[in-house]
C-alpha positions in Angstrom: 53.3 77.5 22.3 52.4 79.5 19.4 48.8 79.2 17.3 50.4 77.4 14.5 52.1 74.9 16.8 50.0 71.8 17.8 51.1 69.6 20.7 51.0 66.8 18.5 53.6 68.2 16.7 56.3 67.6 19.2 57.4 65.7 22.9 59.2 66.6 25.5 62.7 64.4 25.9 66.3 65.5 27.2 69.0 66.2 25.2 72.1 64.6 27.0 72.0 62.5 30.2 71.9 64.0 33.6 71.9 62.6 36.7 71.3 63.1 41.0 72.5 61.4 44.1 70.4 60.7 47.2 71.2 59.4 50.8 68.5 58.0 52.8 69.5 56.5 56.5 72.7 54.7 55.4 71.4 53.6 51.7 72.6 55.3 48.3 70.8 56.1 45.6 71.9 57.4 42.4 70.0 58.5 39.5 70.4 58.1 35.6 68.4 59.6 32.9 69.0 59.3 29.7 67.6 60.0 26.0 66.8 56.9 24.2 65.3 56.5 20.8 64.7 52.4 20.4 63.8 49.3 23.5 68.0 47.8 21.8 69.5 51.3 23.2 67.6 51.3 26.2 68.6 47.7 27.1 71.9 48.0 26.5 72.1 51.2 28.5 70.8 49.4 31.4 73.4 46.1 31.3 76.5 48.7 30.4 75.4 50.6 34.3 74.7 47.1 35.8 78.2 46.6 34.6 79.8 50.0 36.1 77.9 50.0 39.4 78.4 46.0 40.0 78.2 46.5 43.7 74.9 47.7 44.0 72.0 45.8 45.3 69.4 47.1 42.9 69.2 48.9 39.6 65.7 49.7 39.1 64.3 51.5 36.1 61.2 52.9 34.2 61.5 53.9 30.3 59.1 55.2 27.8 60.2 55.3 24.0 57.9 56.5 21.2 57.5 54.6 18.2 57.5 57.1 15.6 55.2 55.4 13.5 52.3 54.9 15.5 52.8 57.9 18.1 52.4 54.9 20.7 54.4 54.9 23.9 56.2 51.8 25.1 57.0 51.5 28.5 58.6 49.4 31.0 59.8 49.2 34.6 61.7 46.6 36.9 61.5 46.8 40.6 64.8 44.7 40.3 64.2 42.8 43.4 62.9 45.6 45.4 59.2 45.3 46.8 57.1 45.1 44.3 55.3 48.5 43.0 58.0 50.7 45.2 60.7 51.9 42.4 60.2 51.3 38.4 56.5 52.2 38.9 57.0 55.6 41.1 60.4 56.0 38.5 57.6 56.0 35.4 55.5 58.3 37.6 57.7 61.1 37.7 58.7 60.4 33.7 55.3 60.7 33.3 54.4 64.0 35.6 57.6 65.5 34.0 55.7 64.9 30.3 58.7 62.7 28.7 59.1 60.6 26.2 62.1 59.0 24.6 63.6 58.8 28.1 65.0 55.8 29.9 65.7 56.3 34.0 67.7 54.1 35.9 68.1 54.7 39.9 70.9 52.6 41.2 70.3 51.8 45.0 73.3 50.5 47.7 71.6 49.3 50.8 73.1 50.8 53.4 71.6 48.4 56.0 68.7 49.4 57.7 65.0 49.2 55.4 63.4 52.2 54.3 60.1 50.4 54.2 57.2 50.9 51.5 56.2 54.3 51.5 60.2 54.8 52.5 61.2 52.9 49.3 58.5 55.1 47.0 59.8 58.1 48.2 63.8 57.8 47.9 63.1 56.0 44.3 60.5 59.1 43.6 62.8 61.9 44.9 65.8 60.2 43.1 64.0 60.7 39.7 63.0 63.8 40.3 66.5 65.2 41.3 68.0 63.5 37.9 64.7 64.9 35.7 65.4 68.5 37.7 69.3 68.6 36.5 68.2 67.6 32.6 68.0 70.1 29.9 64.4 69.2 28.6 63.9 70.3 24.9 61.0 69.9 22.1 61.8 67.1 19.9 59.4 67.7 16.7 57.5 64.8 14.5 56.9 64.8 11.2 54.7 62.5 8.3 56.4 61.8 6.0 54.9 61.9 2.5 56.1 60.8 -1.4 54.8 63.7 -4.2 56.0 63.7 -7.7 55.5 66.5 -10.1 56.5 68.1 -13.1 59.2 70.7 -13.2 56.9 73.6 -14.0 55.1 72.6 -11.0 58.4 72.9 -8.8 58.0 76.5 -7.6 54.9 76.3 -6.8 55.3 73.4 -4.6 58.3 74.8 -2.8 56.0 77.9 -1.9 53.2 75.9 -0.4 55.9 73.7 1.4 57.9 77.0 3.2 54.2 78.3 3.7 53.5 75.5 6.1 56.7 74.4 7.8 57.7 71.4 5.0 60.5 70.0 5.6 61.9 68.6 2.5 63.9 65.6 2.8 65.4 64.6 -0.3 64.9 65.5 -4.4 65.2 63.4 -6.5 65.3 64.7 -10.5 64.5 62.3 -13.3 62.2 62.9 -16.2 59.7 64.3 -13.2 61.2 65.4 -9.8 59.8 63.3 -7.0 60.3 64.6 -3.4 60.1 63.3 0.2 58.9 65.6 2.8 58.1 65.8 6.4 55.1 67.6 7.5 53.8 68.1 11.0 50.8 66.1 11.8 48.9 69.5 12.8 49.7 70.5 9.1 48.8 67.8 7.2 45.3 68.4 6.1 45.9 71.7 5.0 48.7 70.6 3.0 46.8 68.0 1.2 44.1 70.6 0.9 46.7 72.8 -0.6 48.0 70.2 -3.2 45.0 69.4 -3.8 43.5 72.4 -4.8 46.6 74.4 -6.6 46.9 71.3 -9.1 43.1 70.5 -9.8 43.8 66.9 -8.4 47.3 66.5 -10.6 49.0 65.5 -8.0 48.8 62.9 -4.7 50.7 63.5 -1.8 51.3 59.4 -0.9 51.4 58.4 2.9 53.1 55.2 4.7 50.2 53.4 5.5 
C-alpha cells in the first residue's frame, strides 16, 4: 500500500466466481464463491444453485455485502439443515480471515452416508471455503464520496488541477450558465479536498455531500 493510499479507500472482493471440490469419507462438497454487489443478487444466486445442484442434501452459505453508503457490512449465513453453528458460521469465518467483502459463498454438501460429526462438519465446510477463496482472483475494489460543486467557468482549471492532484474522479459535467460537476473522492482524501476548495476560492465555493 502506498502513503497516499488509505485502507479505507478500498476492500478486498473477487473479480469472477471460482470454485473447489472436497471429499470427506463418502460425502461431497463443493464450493461456490461469488462477487455480489446487493442481498437481491445474492438471493437469487443461491435459489439459481439450489436449482442446478437439486440433489444435494445441503446448500449452506455465508455472505457479506457492503452497503456503499454507510461502509456497513451485511451478513448472513444458513446452516441449511446441518447442525447448527457447523457450516454458514465457519463459511463467514474464512470470508472474514480472507478480508472480503462483496462476496457471497455457497458450499453445496451430498451426504455420502456416514456423519462427519461436529468438529467433522466445521472442518469439511471450513476447508471447502478455503479451497474456493484459494482458486479466486482477489482484487482492490476502490470507494469513493461522492460530492456536488458548482463553479464559474474561470474557476474550471483550477478545479480540474486540485481534482488530478488528489485522485478526483470526475463523474459527470454538466455546462449551463455555471458548470456544475459530480465527483468521487476517496474518503482518505476528502478533508484535504475540502480544505483545498476551501482555501483556493476564499469560501466561493461548497463542495455538497449526500447526507
Amino acid at each position: 500500500m502506498s502513503d497516499s493510499q488509505s485502507s479505507s479507500d478500498f476492500y478486498l472482493t473477487i473479480r469472477e466466481p471460482a470454485s473447489a471440490s472436497l471429499k470427506d469419507t463418502g460425502s461431497r462438497f463443493l464450493g461456490l464463491l461469488y462477487p455480489v454487489s446487493a442481498d437481491a443478487e445474492a438471493t437469487r444466486l443461491l435459489n439459481e444453485c439450489r436449482k442446478k445442484y437439486y440433489d444435494a442434501t445441503h446448500h449452506c452459505y455465508a455472505w457479506r455485502i457492503r452497503n456503499e453508503q454507510t461502509g456497513n457490512i451485511i451478513e448472513r449465513t444458513s446452516d441449511d439443515g446441518e447442525p447448527s453453528g457447523t457450516a454458514g458460521k465457519p463459511i463467514l469465518t474464512v470470508l472474514h480471515h480472507a478480508g472480503l467483502e462483496n462476496i457471497l459463498c455457497i458450499v453445496v454438501r451430498w451426504f455420502g452416508g456416514t456423519k462427519l460429526g461436529t468438529g467433522g462438519l466445521v472442518r469439511a465446510y471450513s476447508d471447502t471455503a478455503k479451497g474456493a477463496v484459494g482458486n479466486a482472483v482477489i482484487l482492490r475494489q476502490y470507494t469513493y464520496v461522492t460530492g456536488i460543486i458548482t463553479a464559474d467557468f474561470s474557476q474550471e482549471a483550477d478545479l480540474i488541477r486540485i481534482f488530478s492532484q488528489n485522485q478526483v474522479r470526475i463523474q459527470s459535467t454538466d455546462y449551463t450558465d455555471q458548470i456544475t460537476m459530480s465527483i468521487g473522492i476517496l474518503p482518505s482524501k476528502l478533508a484535504l479536498v475540502q480544505r483545498l476548495i476551501k482555501d483556493h476560492f476564499r469560501n466561493q465555493l461548497e463542495l455538497v455531500l449526500p447526507e
